[in-house]
C-alpha positions as CSV (number, residue, x, y, z in Angstrom):
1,X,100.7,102.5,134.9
2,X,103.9,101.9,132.6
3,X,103.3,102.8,129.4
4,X,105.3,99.3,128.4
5,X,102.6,97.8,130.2
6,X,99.9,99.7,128.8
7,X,100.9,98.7,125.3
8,X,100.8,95.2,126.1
9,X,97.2,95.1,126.7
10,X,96.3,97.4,124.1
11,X,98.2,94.6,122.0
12,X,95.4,92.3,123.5
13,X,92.7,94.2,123.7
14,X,92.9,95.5,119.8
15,X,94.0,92.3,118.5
16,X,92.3,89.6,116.9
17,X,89.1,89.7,118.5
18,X,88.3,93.5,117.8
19,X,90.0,93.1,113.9
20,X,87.9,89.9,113.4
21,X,85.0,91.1,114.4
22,X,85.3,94.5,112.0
23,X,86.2,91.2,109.4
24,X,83.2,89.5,109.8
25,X,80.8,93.1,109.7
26,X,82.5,93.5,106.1
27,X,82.1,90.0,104.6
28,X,78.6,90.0,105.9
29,X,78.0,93.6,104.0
30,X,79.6,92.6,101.1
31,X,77.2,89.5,101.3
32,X,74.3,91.6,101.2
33,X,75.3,93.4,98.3
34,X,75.9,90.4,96.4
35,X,72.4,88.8,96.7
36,X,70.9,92.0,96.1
37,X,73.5,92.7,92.8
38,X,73.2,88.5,92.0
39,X,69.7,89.5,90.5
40,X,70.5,92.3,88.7
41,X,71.8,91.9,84.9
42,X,74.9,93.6,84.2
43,X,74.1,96.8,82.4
44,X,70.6,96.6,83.5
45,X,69.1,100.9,83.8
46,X,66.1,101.4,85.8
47,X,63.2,101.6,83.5
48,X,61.5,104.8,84.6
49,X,57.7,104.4,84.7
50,X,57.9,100.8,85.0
51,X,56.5,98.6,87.8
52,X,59.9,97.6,88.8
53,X,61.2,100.9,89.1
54,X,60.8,101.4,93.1
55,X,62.0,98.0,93.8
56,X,65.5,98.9,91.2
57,X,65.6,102.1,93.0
58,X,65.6,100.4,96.3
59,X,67.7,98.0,95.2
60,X,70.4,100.6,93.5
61,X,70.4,102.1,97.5
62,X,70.6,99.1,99.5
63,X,73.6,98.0,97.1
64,X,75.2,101.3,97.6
65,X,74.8,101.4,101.4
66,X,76.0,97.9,101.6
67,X,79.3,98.5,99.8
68,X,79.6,101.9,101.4
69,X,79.5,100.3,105.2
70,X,81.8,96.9,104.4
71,X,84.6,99.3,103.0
72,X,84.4,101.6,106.3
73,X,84.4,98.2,108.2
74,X,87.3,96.7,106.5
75,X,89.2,100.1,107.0
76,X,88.2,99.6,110.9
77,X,89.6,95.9,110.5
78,X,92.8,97.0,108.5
79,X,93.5,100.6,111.4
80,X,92.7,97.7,114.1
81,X,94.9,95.2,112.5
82,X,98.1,97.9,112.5
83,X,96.9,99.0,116.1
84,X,97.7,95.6,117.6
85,X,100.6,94.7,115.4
86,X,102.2,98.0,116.8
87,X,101.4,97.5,120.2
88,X,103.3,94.0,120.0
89,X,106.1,95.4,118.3
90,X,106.5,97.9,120.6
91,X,108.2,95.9,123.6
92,X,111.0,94.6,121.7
93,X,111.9,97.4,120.5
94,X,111.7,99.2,123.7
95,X,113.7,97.0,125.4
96,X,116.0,96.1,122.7
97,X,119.9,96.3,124.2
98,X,120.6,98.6,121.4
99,X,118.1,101.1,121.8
100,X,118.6,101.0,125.4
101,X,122.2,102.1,124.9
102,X,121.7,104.9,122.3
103,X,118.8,106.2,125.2
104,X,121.3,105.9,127.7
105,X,124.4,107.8,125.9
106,X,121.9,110.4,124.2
107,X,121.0,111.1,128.0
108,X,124.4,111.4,129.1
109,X,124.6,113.8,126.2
């Protein structure tokens, strides 16, 4: 298959729907760690040998996993997002009366 061709559906295939999606993974993590942080006071430690000490504990992990996984998803959207802006770009470029000449005369040499 053409490689011009090839770029068009990777243009599709990458585009909205995949970026959206890795969009909508990281609003929903950083969600999460929101209601969890929401009931947390600012500045609050975990009081060792406390009742509430497993639950902050807990809590101090889940937060971390949550923000951990929605930045790795919104670097997904973001490399997804330059993916499928590329892959549009491409054909104009590639077909651009221009670049077509300079190909053509480097070729001639």
């Amino acid at each position: 298959m053409r490689r011009s061709r090839r770029g068009g559906r990777r243009g599709s295939r990458t585009g909205p729907s995949g970026a959206e999606r890795e969009q909508a993974r990281a609003d929903a993590r950083h969600a999460a760690y929101r209601r969890i942080a929401d009931h947390i006071p600012f500045g609050q430690p975990i009081l060792v040998g406390h009742d509430s000490q497993r639950r902050a504990e807990r809590d101090a992990e889940r937060i971390r996993s949550h923000i951990g996984a929605s930045i790795e998803h919104q670097e997904r959207a973001d490399r997804v997002w330059a993916a499928a802006r590329t892959a549009a770009a491409a054909p104009g470029s590639r077909h651009n009366s221009v670049t077509v000449a300079n190909r053509i005369r480097a070729a001639r040499g």
